[in-house]
Each structure stands twice: as structure tokens, then as C-alpha cells.
N, C-alpha and C positions, 0 to 999 in steps of 0.2 A: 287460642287466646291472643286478643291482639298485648304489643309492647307499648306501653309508656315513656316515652321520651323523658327523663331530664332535662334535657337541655330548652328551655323559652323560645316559643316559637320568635319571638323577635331577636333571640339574640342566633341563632343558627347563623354559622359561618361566620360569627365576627369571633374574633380573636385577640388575642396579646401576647406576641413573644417574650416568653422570659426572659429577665433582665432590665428591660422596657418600662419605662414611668408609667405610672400610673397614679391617679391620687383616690381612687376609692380602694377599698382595702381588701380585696377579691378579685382579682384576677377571671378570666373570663374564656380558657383557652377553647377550644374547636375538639370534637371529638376527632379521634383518630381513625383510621382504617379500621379496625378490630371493636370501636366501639369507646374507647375509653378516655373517659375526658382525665389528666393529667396534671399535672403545676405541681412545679417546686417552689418553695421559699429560700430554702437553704441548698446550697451555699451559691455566696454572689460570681465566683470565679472557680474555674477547674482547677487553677494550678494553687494547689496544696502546700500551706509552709507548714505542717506535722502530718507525723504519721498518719494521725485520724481524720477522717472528712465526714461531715455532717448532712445526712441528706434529710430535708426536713419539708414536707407538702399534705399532698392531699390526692386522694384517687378516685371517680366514679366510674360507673361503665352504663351507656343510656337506655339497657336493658331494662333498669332496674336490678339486677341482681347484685348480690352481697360479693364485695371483693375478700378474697380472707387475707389474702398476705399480698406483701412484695420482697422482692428481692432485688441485690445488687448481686451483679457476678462480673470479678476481674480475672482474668484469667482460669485458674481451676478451684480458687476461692470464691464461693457463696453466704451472703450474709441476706436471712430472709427473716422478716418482720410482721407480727400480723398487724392490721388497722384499730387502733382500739384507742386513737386520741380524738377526741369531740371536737368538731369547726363548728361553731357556734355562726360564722361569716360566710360558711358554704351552703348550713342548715339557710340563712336566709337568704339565700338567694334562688337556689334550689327547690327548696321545699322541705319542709318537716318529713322523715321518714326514718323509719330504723336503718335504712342501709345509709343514709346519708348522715346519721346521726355522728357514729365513729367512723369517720374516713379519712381520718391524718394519720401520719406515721412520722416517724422520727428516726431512723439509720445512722450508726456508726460504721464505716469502712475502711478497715484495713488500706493503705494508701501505699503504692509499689514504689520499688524506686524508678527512676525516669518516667514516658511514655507508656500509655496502657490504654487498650481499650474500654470501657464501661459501660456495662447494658445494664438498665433496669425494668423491672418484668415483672407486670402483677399474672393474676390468675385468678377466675370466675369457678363456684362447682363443677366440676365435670369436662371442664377444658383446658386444656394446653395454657402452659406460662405463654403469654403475649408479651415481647417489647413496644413498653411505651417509649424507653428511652435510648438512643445510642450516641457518647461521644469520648472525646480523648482528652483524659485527664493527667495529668501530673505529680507524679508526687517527689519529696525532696532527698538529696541523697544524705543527708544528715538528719537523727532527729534533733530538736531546738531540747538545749538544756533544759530540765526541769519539765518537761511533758508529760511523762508518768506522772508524776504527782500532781500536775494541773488535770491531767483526766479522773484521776482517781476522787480529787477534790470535788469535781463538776459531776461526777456519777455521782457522788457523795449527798450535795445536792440536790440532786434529781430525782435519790430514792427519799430523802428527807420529803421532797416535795409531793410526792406523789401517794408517799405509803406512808400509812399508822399502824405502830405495833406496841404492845404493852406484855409486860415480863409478868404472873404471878407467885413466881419462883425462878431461881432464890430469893430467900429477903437478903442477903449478903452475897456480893461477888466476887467480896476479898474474905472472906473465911476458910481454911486452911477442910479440904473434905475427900473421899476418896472418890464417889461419884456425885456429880453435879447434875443434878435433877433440873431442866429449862424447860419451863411451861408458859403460855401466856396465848395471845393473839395478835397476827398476823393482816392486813386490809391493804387492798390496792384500792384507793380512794375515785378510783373510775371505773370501778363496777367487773374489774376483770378474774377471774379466779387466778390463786396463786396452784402452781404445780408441784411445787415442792421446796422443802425448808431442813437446812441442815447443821451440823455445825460444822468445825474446823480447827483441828490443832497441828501445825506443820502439814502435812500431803497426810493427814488420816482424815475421814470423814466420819460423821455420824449421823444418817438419816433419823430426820423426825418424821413424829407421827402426826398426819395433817388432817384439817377438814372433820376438827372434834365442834361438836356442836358447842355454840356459846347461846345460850337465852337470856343474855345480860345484852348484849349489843345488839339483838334485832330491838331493843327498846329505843337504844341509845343512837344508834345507824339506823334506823329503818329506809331511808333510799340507797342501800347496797345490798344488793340481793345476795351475796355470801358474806353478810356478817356473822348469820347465826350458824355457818359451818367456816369459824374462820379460828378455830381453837387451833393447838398443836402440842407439842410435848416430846422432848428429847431427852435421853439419858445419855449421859458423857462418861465414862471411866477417864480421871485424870492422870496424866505421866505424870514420873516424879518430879519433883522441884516446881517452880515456876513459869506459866505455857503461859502464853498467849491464843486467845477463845476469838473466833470470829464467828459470828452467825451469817450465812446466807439465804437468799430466797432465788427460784426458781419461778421465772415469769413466761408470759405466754410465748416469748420467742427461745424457750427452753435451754438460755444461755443463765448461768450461776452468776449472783453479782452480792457482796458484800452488803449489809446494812447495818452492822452492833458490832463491836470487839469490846472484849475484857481481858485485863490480866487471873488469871486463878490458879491456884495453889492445892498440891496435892496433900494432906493429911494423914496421916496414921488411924484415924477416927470419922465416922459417915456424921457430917455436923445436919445435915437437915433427907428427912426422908418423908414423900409422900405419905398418906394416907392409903392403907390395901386396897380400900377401892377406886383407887387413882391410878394406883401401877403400870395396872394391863394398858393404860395411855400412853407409857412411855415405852411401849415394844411395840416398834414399825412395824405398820403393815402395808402389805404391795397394794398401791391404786394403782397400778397400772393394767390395760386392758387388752395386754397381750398373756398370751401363756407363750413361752420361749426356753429353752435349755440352749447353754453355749460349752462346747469344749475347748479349751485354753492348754497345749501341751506346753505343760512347762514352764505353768503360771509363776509368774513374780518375775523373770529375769528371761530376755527377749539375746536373739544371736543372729545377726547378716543384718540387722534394721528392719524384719517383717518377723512378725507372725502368722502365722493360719490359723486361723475360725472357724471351726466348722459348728453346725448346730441346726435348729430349727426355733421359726417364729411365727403364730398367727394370732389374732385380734379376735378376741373372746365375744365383743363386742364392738360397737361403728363400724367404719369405713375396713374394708378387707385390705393386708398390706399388699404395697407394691412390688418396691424394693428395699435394700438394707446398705445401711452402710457402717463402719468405724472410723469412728474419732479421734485420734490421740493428740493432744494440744492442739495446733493448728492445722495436722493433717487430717485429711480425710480422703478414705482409701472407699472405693465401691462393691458394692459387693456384688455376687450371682446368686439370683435367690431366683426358685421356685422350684427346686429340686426334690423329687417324690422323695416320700417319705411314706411306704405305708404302717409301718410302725405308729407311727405318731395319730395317723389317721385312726387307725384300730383301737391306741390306746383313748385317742377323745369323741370315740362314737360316729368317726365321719361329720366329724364337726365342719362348718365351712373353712376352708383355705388351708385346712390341717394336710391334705394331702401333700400339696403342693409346697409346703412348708421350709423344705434344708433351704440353707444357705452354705456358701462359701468363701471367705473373704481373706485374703492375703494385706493383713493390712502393713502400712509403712507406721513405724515405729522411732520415736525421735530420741536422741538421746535425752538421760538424766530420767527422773521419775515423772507421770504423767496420769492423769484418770484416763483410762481406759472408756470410752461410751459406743455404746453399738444403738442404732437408730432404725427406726420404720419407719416406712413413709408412705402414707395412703393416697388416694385420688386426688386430694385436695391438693395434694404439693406439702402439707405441715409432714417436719421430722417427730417423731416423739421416742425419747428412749425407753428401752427393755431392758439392759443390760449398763451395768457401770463397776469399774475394779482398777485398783491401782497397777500399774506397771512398772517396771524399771528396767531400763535399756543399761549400758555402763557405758561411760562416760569417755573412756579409753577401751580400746582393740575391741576384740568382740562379743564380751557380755558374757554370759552365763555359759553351762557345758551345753554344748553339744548335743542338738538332739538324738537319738537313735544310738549315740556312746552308754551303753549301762556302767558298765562298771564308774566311768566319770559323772556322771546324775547320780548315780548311788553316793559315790563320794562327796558329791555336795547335799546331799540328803543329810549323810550325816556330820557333814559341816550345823548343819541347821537346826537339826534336829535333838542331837545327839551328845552337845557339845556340854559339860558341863562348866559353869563358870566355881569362881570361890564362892559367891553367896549358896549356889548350888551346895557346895560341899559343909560348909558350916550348917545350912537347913539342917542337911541327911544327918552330919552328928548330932545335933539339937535332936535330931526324932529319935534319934540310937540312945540317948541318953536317958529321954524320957518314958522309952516303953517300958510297960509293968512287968512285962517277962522276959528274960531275954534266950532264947534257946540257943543251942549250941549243935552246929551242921559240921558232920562228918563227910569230909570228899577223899571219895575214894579213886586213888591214880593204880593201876597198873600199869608197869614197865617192863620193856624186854629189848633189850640190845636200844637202847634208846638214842634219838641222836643229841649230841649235848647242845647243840642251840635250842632247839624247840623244847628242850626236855628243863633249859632254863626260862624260859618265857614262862612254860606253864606253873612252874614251882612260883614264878616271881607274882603271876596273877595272881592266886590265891595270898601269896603276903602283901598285893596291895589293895584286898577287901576293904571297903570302909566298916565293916561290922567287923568286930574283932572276933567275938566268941564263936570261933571256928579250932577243927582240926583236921589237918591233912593226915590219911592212911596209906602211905606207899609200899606198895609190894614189889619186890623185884622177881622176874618168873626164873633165875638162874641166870641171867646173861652172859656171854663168856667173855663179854669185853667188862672190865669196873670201871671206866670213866663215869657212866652214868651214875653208878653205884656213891661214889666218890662227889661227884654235885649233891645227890642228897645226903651226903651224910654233914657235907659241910653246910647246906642251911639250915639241916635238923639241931646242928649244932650252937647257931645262933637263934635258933625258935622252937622253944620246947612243945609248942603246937603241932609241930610236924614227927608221927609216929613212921617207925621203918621197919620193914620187916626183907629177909632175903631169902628167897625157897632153894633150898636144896638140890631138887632136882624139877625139870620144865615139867608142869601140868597145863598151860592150855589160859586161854583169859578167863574163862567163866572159874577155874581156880582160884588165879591169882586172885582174881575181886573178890571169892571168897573168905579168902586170908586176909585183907582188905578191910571185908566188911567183918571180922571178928578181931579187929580193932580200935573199934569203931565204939564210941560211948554218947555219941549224940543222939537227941531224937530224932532228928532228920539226916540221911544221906543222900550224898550228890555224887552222879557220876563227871569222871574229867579222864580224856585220853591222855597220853603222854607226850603229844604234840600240838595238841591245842589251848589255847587260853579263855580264860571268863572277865567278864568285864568288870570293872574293879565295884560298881553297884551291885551288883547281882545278890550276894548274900544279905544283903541291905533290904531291896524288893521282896526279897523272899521272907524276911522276917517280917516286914510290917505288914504284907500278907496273911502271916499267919496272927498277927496280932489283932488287926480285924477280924478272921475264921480259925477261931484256932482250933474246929475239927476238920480241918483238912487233912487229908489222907499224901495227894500225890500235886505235885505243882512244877509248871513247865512253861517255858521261856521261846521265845522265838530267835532266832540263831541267824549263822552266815557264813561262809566262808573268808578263809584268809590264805594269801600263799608264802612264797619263798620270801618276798620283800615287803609284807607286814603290809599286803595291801589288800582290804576287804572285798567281797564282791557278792553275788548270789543271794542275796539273800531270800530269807523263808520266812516270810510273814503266816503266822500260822491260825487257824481258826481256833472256836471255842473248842470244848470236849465233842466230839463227832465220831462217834463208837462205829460205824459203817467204814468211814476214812480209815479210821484206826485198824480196820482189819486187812483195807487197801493196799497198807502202808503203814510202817514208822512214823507218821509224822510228828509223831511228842519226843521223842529221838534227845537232841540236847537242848538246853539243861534240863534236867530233872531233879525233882528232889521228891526222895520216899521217906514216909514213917518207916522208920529203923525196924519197929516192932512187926510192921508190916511184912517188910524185906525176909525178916526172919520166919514169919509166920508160913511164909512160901517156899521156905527152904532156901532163899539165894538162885544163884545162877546154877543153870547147870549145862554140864560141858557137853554133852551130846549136842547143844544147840549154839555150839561156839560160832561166831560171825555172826550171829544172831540174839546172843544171849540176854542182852539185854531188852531187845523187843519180846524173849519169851519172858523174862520177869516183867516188864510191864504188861503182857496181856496176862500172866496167872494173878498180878496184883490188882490190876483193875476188875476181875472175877469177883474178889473179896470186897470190895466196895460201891458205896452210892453214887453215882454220878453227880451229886450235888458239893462232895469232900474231893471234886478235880477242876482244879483251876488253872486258868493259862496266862502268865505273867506279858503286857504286850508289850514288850521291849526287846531288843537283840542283846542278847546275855551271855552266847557262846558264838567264841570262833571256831568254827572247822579249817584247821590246818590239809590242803588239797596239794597233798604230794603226789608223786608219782605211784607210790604204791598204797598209796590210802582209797578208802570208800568214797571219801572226798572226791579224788580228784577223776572218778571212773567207777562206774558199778563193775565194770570188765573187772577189774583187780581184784576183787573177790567174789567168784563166781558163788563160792557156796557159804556165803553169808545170804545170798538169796536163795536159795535151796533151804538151808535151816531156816528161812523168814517164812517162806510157805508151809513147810512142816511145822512150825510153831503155831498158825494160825489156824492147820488142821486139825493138830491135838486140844485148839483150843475150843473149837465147835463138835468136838467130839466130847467134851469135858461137860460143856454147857448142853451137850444131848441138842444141839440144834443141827439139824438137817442142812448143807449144803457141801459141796464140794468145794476145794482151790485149787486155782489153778495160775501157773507165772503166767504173766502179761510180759508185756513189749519192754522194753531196755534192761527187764533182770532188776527193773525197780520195785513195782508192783506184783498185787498177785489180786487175782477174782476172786470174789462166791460166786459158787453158783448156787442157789437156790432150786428144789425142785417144785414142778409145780403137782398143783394139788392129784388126788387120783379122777377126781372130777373135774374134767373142763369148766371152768364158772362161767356164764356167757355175757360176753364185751359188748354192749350197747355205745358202738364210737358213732358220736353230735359232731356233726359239721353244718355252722351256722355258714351260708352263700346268696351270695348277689352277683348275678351275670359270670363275665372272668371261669366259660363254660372251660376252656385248654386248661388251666389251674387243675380247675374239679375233675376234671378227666384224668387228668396224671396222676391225682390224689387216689382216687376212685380205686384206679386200675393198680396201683404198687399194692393197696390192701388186700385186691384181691387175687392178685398174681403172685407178690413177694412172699405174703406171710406164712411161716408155717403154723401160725395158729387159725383152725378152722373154727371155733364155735366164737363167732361174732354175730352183728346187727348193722348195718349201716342207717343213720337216720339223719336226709338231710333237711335243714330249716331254711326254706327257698322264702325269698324277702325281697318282691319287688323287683325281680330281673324283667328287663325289656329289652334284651338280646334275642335273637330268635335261635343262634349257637344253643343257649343255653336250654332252651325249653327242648329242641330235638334232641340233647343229650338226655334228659329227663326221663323224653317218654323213651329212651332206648334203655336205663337204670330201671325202670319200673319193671321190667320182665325180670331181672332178678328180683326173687323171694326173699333175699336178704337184704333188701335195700328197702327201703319207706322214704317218700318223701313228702313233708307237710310245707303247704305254704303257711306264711305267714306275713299280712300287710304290715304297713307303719312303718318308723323307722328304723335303721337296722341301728339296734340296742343287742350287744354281744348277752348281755347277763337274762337279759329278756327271752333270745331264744335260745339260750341251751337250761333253762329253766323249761320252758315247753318240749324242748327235746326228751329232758328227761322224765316228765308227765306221761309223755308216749313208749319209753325206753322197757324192755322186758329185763335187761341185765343186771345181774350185782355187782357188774363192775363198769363206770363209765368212761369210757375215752374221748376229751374235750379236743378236737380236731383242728385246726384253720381249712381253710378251704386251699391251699399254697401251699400244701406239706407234703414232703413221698417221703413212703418208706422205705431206707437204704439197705436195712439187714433182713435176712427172712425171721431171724431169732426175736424181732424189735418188742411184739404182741406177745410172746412167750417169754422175754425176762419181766417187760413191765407187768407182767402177772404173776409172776412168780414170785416178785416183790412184795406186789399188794398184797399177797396173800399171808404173808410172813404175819403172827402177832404182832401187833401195836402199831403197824404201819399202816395208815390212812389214805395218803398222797402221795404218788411214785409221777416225776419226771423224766424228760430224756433230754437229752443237748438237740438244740438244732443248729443244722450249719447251714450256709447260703452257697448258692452253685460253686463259688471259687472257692468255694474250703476253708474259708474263715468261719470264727463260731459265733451264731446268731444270740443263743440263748444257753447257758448253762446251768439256769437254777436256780431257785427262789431263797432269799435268805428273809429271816423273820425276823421282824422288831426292829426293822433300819427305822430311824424315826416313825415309827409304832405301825409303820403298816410291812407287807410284804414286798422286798425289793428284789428285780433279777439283775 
């Protein structure tokens, strides 16, 4: 295909250096080496008296091909532009064409202080930035009084001049409301699409939803090709008192610029609410045409001036990305991007660029608060972001804790978290006041030789409940020392709440708590050690708990440790009810709270299973009940005080509380007539089932979907049938499109074994596609879904996940995998994370 000149065969090689008079009003410059004819208008001199310098022209290339952008870059600062303002002066001279139609730009640049170099650089599809420009600019070492505000004015302006937008809500922008519903339409009056619109109250944001059809304006606009997707719709939750509201728009050089402010006002009462069928307009949805996950350690508060990034991103659709970078205000840090990821690949089908997807980026972080933006950037040279979130660096020394310190990130977790204010405490009595019932929880403390500080913490917890209708049940087991004895009788004495009782002679803890618990008059009992504390809400949670369910049976809190100096740590974020865990392990441990009747119905503790006692009354009580009456309160409710001789601070310190925890679990599968053996695990924390399996081997039909990657499938292959000791299997693999010749002689050497089958299968490789066909061919009742990249590490692997499956009610048995360095790849599917299955 031959090229078209632009440039008039009579005007070639005539010229006009910029600057230089002229009286026709087009300039006439000479194409360049590279092609590109060039001219500035603005500015008439380098040496700058404000921050900002205006660069303001025009750009062709005598290809004919479309310029997208240009850019300035002064040092490691780039500011890049696309073409998108009309020369009506260049169309005539030129010629009428879409490329030459929009070929003005207009640049604001950040101006240094002193001396600097300045290169400007367009760029064509498919090629390298070219410098049309290079020379030495100046900027001033003061800025001139009042230049914020003359720019802000002149943007002001410029979006007035350029853009139309019309509000259809609110009808009031001073009406007193709790959310402020902003609807209307949006127009860049030269035809350019807007990228996005949002609003602004102090450093929060609140993206709108863009690009809602309008069929009112392609009437009224019909020469703008996005009138009639120029709708939008934001929802605002307002702070208290009086904010100040700014609307911005997001335009094609992907830089946020003000257009609307309001004062508005937050209310007690919602003064204007959409129509339901308007709603779902005001909940953002992502245009954007990446799929991307970013991990942020230790999001909201940054330490040393950087963060690490790590993550993946690729382009669902257009141009495949390049590379990535992060933004924070003015800095912009580069990233490393193209780092396999077969994860990510596996999960989106071998989608394009999926593979290649991590990135890694160490970005510089400025102080004070800042939007966070992380960028792609395709072949074109244009950035476009995936990613945006607020940051805050601090202002003074080094910012937040410490990464890699737990116990200080815990601490500031529950700085954050945890922290209750007075409005807090006034709600909680306002809801104490008003429940219909109020029950009354019995906590039962056993003591024995007690030490008197801790033995007052814990006395003092319980009297600072915010629910009142409580009573404490103190036993003492004999102790020979009565200091202890002597603190409780003196706060028994100011609070008739607190029952005491003194044994005679030592019987053991699963005793004393039964003397304890035959004190006890409430409907619910709580256990409390004698050196540890509960949080001053906890009776509170537990009540309005049951005020919602009030057949709950058993109800349990997620906990932590505490030590000598009243300083948290450990904690045990605890899952829902998980009856398998449960036989694991303790993990419902503290707090708990039992129906009293309950307690009683199982006869209490009993002392053969002392160190343990109370994980055997929790498993004979959960015997008696539905899994639907056990609930898990999600807050830390109990301190474990981790002294030297507590369970706390060492499983070692009582060996045979773990001994009684496995006997307890064995009598308890002995009770329920379920088949399996226990056995201790590793640190004396845990203990196994075993399961046995059936008296019939069931036969394992294991699907391994494969493409090429024959050294994978061979390791795979070979651990199944070397490791395992379970012999009654199938191998069936789903071969898709390998053009290795590795892999096809590993094939035909697979096919001599009888237990192996392998079907091809063309098209693309679609995971659910061929272990759907795997299993159409599969002989087994039980399937084993493979990767092609897996060995097996135990020979026992085939034999427990079978002995699983086979248990009643169990459908789907996983196993952990780990990666060659011994980190865990995969642990386990949890169900109903935002409604689908999450590992």
C-alpha cells in the first residue's frame, strides 16, 4: 500500500521556525526525521514566571496515521495528553481527514526549579515515543502570590467551556439528609467520552456509576456521539454536620479535575429517595477492562516512605498490558510486571496475558494522606487505572507499626478496631434497656491457691459488665493460702451478685466447677479461669444474641491472649460451628456460654477428664443438640492470661490435659457408635480421626485435565503410582492440544499401563469442559479432580481422602497443597464468601 503525504507537494521543505512572524495563521513547519510535522503556539518563551507552563499546538505524522497522545517529560516526571482539540486552520490547509480533524493538544507542565531539560514526544500505533522536541527551559524559584487560585480559576473555565452537565437530583442541595442521591448528565462538548465521575468529601471518594443511557439528549445533542450514554448516578452517605461536596470528572488524559461544589448537610431523616427502579443506578459498577487483584500489607498506614505491591493484572479486552506502574500524588514508582502466575492462568481459562500477569512494585509513598492509583499501560503508550485506594503515610517519624512485628499490628488492630467510644457505651445501654427479656448469666470462677493480682483483674472484669443481670459463682478448691479467699469475700461483700462457696477438702477443677455450677440460678452459664479476664461487652453480645435466637443452646466468642503486663497478643479468630475442627481441637475453648439446663442434663464435669473437662462437657453437650442452636459471637471476649504454668503460655505445662483431650474425643465417637480411631498430633495440641476405610476398596477414577508440560505429568503420574498405598484406582487423562513431542512419547509409554486411559480432546482448554468428559469415561464412585503439577507427598494421601468420602453425609474431601519451598498453596474451600466458594 503506497503512503499519502500530507504535506503539499509545493510546500515540501519550506518552513517557519517557531517564534518567527508570520501573518497567515498556520504556520507551515517541515516534517521531521521520523515523519512528524510539529508546531507549537504556546508558550512564546521558555523561561517560565509560574509553576505551570502551557504547551499548546498541533501534531501530524505524513503517514497519515492517527497520533494518540503526546507527552512532556522533565526529568522523571511525565505528563502525557491525547489529541482531541479540532484545528479548524490546520484541517484547511491539510485537508479534511479524521486524523487531521482532532490534532491540537493543550499541556499543563509542572515547571522545576532552575534549569532543565524538556523533551516532547508524540507516538504513532505500534511505535516507539519519537522526540519532536528537545530544549532548555526554566522555571522560577518562587511561586508568584495567588497562582493556585489563578489556576484553579482558569481550569474552572475551561471545564465551564468545554463541558455540559445537568443535575436531575437533588431538587435541594441544602436540605438537611443522610444520603444524597446525585443523578444527572455529564458531556464533553467535542465528542470525547468521559472516563469517569465521582464525588468528594475531604480525602473520601465516592465513585459514580457512568455511561447510563439518556434517550432525552441524543434528541437534543444529536452531533455527540456519547449523548445518549452520558447518564450517571452516585450515592453519597453524608458525615456529620456540614461538608463541603465537590463533583469531579475524569477525562481522556485520566487526570481528576473539579467541575460542581456544594455545601450539604447531614440529617437525622433520608429527605429524598430514588424510585426502586432507579436504585441499582446508584451502585458503581467496574468499566474497567482489566481483571486485576492487588495485595496492600498493611493497608491504610505506610513505614520507611514505600510500600510493596504485589498482585496481578491483565486486559479482559484491547490492547494486551505492557507494564504497570503506582501513583501516589506526584510520585510515580515503576513497576516489574510479567511475572508467571499460573494460578491466575488456570483460574481465567488461559485467558490471554493471564499468564504472565504478577507484577511487583516497591512504590515511594509521600507523606500525609494521598489516593493510591496503580496504572497499565498498553502498546499505545495511554496509562489507564485498575486499581485506586486511599493511603496515609504519617506526617512525623515513621508511620504505622511495623511490618512483620505481630504482637504491635495486633495492637494497633485493636486500637482501631476495638476501641469503644461514649456514644458506643450509651447505644449498648439504650439496647440493655430496651430488650424484652433480660436473662440472667451465671460465671462460674474456680480457684485454688490463686495469685491475688490476676485473681483481681478477673473478679474486677465481671463487675465491669455493661449488662448488669449477671452472677458470679466462686469456689475455692481448699487453698492453704486465704489471701485469695479474703479478695473474694471482700467484693462479695460490696456486691451481692457475687456467690462463694469454700471446699473443705481439694477435689480436683472438674469438682470445684461443679459446686460452682450448683450455685448457679441463671439460665446460661459462662466459664472464667481464675487469671484471666472477659471484656467488659461480652455479657452484653451474649444477650442480644439471644434476644434475636432465643433457642440457642451453646454460644462462643473468639479470644486471645494476655500476659504479665496487661499486653494482648495471639489472637484466635475463630470459625463458624465446624464439628470435624471440633474433634481436632478445642477451638470453642473461651468464652462459652451453656444453657444451665443443658449443663445439668449431662451431669456437669467430670473429674476423670480433669485438664480437659471442660472440652468433655462441650463435646457430651453438643451430642444433645442441633447445630443450628451453636453460634459464634465474632469479637475477642476473653483474655487468656499465658503464665509460666498455664496452657496458655505452653502446651508442655500440662501434658495430660492433652491426654484427657484425646480420651475425651474417643469416648465421644465411641458414644455416637461412629467408627474411627484418635490419635495426638504434633505439639500435644491436636489429636486425629482416623477413619477406617470401607471393607470394599471403592474404585478412584483420578481426571487429570493436560496440555504439553510432559516433566509435570510424569512426576504426577509416577508419585500415584509409586507412592500410594492405595491400589484400586484409574488414571484418566484429558490430552488438549499438546504440540510437544516430550509429551506425546510420554503418552504412548502411559498407554502400556492398563490403568491409565488417555482421551484427547481439541478446542480450548476449558478446565470444567474436560473433567466433565473425564467423568463420562470414568468407571469409579469416587472422583479425584488432579492438576497436571501435583505429586503425592504421603503414601496414606488416596487412603484418608477415602476414608473420608466415605463417612455419611460427606460429599467433597480436600487436601492442603503446598509449593516445593513449603509454603501452603491451597488450604480449603470455605462456602458463601460473597455467595460463591472461596479458597
Amino acid at each position: 500500500m503506497s503512503q499519502v503525504s500530507l504535506v503539499p507537494p509545493d510546500r515540501i521543505g519550506v518552513g517557519v521556525a517557531p517564534g518567527t512572524p508570520d501573518e497567515q495563521a498556520v504556520r507551515h513547519p517541515v516534517p521531521d526525521s521520523n515523519g512528524f510535522i510539529f508546531w507549537l503556539d504556546e508558550p512564546q518563551t521558555w523561561r517560565a514566571t509560574s509553576r505551570w507552563l502551557r504547551l499548546a499546538g498541533w501534531c501530524l505524522h505524513v503517514s497519515g496515521a492517527p497520533i494518540a497522545s503526546v507527552r512532556a517529560r522533565l526529568r522523571k516526571r511525565e505528563f502525557i495528553i491525547p489529541l482531541e482539540i479540532s484545528r479548524p486552520d490546520v484541517i484547511d490547509y491539510f485537508g479534511r481527514s479524521p486524523e487531521n480533524n482532532r490534532c491540537g493538544f493543550s499541556l499543563d507542565v509542572r515547571m522545576p526549579h532552575g534549569r532543565r531539560l524538556l523533551t516532547v514526544e508524540a507516538q504513532i500505533p505500534e511505535s516507539p515515543w519519537r522526540v519532536v522536541l528537545a530544549t532548555t527551559v526554566q522555571g522560577p524559584l518562587l511561586a508568584r502570590p495567588g497562582e493556585r487560585r489563578r489556576r484553579r480559576e482558569r481550569n474552572r473555565a475551561a471545564t465551564i467551556q468545554r463541558y455540559r452537565w445537568w443535575y436531575d437530583r437533588p431538587a435541594d442541595w441544602g436540605a438537611s439528609t443522610r444520603i444524597l442521591y446525585v443523578s444527572g448528565w455529564f458531556i464533553d462538548t467535542m465528542g470525547s467520552p468521559i472516563h469517569g465521575i465521582r464525588a468528594r468529601i475531604g480525602r473520601q471518594f465516592f465513585p459514580a456509576n457512568i455511561n447510563l443511557p439518556r434517550e432525552d439528549l441524543v434528541v437534543t445533542q444529536p452531533d455527540l456521539p456519547w449523548a445518549g450514554r452520558s447518564g450517571f448516578a452516585v450515592a453519597i452517605p453524608l458525615p456529620r454536620g456540614t461538608s463541603k461536596l465537590v463533583l469531579q470528572y475524569q477525562g481522556t488524559d485520566s487526570a481528576w479535575r473539579d467541575f460542581d461544589s456544594y455545601r450539604v448537610r447531614r440529617g437525622n431523616y433520608q429527605a429524598e429517595v430514588p424510585p426502586p427502579s432507579q436504585l441499582p443506578f446508584f451502585s458503581p459498577t467496574s468499566k474497567s477492562r482489566f481483571f486485576s487483584w492487588v495485595h496492600i500489607p498493611n493497608k491504610g498506614e505506610i513505614r520507611e516512605g514505600s510500600l510493596r505491591l504485589a498482585g496481578w493484572c491483565f486486559a479482559s479486552q484491547g490492547p494486551a498490558v505492557e507494564t504497570v506502574r503506582a501513583r501516589a500524588g506526584r510520585r510515580i514508582t515503576p513497576g516489574e510486571f510479567g511475572i508467571v502466575r499460573r494460578d491466575v492462568a488456570f483460574a481465567h481459562n488461559n485467558c490471554a496475558g493471564s499468564l504472565h500477569s504478577g507484577f511487583l512494585i516497591q512504590a515511594s509513598i509521600p507523606r500525609g494522606r494521598h489516593q493510591l492509583v496503580l496504572e497499565a499501560r498498553d502498546a499505545t503508550g495511554r496509562w489507564e487505572p485498575f486499581f485506586e485506594t486511599t493511603i496515609h503515610r504519617s506526617m512525623f517519624g515513621h508511620g504505622g507499626p511495623p511490618l512483620g512485628n505481630e504482637a504491635e499490628i495486633y495492637a494497633h488492630w485493636i486500637s482501631r478496631y476495638e476501641r469503644l467510644t461514649r456514644r458506643d457505651k450509651h447505644a449498648i445501654q439504650q439496647q440493655i434497656n430496651a430488650m424484652s427479656r433480660r436473662l440472667r448469666f451465671s460465671i462460674l470462677l474456680p480457684v485454688y491457691e490463686s495469685d491475688p493480682r490476676w485473681l483481681r483483674r478477673a473478679l474486677l472484669s465481671v463487675r465491669q459488665q455493661f449488662y448488669p443481670d449477671w452472677e458470679l459463682c466462686v469456689v475455692d478448691d481448699a487453698s492453704t493460702k486465704s489471701v485469695g479467699w479474703k479478695i473474694v469475700e471482700r467484693y462479695a461483700s460490696s456486691d451481692d451478685r457475687i456467690k462463694m462457696l469454700r471446699r473443705e477438702t481439694r477435689g480436683g477443677i472438674a469438682a470445684t466447677s461443679n459446686d460452682a455450677l450448683s450455685l448457679a440460678t441463671g439460665e446460661f452459664v459462662a466459664l472464667l479461669d481464675h487469671d484471666d479476664t472477659i471484656a467488659p461487652e461480652a455479657l452484653y453480645l451474649a444477650a442480644a444474641e439471644l434476644e434475636r435466637k432465643p433457642a440457642l443452646q451453646l454460644i462462643y466468642t473468639d479470644e486471645d491472649k494476655i500476659d504479665e503486663r496487661e499486653q494482648r497478643h495471639n489472637p484466635y479468630f475463630k470459625p463458624e460451628w465446624n464439628p470435624d475442627l471440633f474433634l481436632a481441637q478445642n477451638y470453642v475453648s473461651h468464652l462459652t456460654f451453656l444453657r444451665t439446663d443443658l449443663v445439668r442434663k449431662v451431669a456437669g464435669f467430670r473429674s476423670e477428664f480433669d485438664g480437659s473437662q471442660d472440652y468433655d462437657l462441650f463435646l457430651r453437650c453438643t451430642a444433645e443438640i442441633e447445630p443450628n442452636t451453636i453460634v459464634r459471637i465474632p469479637r475477642v471476649l476473653y483474655h487468656w492470661r499465658a503464665l509460666p504454668q498455664s496452657t496458655a503460655a505452653t502446651t508442655s505445662a500440662k501434658n495430660y490435659a492433652h491426654n484427657a483431650a484425646v480420651r475425651a474425643v474417643q469416648e465421644h465417637l465411641d458414644t455416637q457408635k461412629v467408627e474411627g480411631k484418635v490419635e495426638p498430633r504434633e505439639f500435644e495440641i491436636y489429636q486425629r480421626v482416623r477413619y477406617p476405610l470401607p471393607v470394599t476398596h471403592p474404585l478412584v477414577s483420578i481426571i487429570i485435565p493436560s496440555r504439553d508440560q510432559s516433566a509435570l505429568l510424569e512426576k504426577c503420574i509416577d508419585s500415584i503410582l509409586h507412592k500410594s498405598d492405595y491400589t484400586n484406582f484409574e488414571i484418566i487423562i484429558l490430552e488438549n492440544n499438546s504440540v510437544e513431542e516430550q509429551t506425546h512419547e510420554l503418552y504412548r509409554r502411559l498407554r502400556k499401563d492398563r490403568r491409565i486411559q488417555i482421551i484427547e480432546s481439541a478446542g480450548d482448554f476449558n478446565f470444567s469442559r474436560l473433567i466433565n468428559l473425564g467423568a463420562s469415561n470414568a468407571r469409579g464412585s469416587i472422583f479425584l479432580l488432579l492438576n497436571n503439577d501435583v505429586e503425592i507427598m504421603n503414601a496414606d494421601c488416596l487412603s484418608e481422602l477415602v476414608s473420608q468420602i466415605s463417612r455419611p453425609g460427606i460429599g467433597i474431601v480436600g487436601a492442603r497443597l503446598w509449593y516445593p519451598n513449603g509454603t501452603l498453596q491451597h488450604g480449603g474451600v470455605i462456602l458463601g464468601v460473597g455467595g460463591v466458594s472461596t479458597p
